[in-house]
Rosetta silent file (secondary structure, phi, psi, omega in degrees, C-alpha in Angstrom):
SEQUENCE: XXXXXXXXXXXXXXXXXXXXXXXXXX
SCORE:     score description
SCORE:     0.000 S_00000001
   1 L     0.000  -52.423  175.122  -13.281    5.339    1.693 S_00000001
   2 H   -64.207   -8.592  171.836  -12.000    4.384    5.197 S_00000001
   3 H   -64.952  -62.670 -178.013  -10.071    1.201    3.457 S_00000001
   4 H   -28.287  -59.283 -176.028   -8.129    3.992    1.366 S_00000001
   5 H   -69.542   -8.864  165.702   -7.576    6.126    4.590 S_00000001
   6 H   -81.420  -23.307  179.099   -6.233    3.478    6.288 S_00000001
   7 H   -82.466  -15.336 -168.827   -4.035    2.600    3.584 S_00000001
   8 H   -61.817  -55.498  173.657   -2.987    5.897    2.938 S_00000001
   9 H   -52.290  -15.636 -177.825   -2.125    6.534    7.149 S_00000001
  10 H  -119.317    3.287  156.839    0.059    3.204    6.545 S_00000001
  11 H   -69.357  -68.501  151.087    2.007    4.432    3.487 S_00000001
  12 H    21.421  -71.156 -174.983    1.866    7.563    5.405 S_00000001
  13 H   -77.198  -39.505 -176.185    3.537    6.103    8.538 S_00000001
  14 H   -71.660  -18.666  171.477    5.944    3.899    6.423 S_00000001
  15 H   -77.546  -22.736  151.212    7.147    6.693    4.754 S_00000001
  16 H   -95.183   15.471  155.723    8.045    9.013    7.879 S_00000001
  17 L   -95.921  -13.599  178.134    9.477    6.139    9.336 S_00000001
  18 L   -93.797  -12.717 -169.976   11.697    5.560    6.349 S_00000001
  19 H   -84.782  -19.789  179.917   12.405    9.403    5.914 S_00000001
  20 H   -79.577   -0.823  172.498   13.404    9.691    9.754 S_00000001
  21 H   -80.283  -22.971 -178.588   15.577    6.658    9.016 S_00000001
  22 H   -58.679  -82.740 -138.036   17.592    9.080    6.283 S_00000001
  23 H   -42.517  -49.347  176.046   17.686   11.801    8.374 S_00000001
  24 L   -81.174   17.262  164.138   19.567    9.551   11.283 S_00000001
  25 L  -125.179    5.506  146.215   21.890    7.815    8.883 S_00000001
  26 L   -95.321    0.000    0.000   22.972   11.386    7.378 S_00000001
């Protein structure tokens, strides 16, 4: 269970780092 939540916290992270990349190139 703690493999999952770590992978999940590292979609997690890649995924507000890719949505705050939108947000600054619109």
């Amino acid at each position: 269970m703690s493999h999952q939540l770590t992978f999940a916290d590292s979609e997690f992270s890649t995924k507000r780092r890719q949505t705050r990349k939108e947000i600054f190139l619109s």
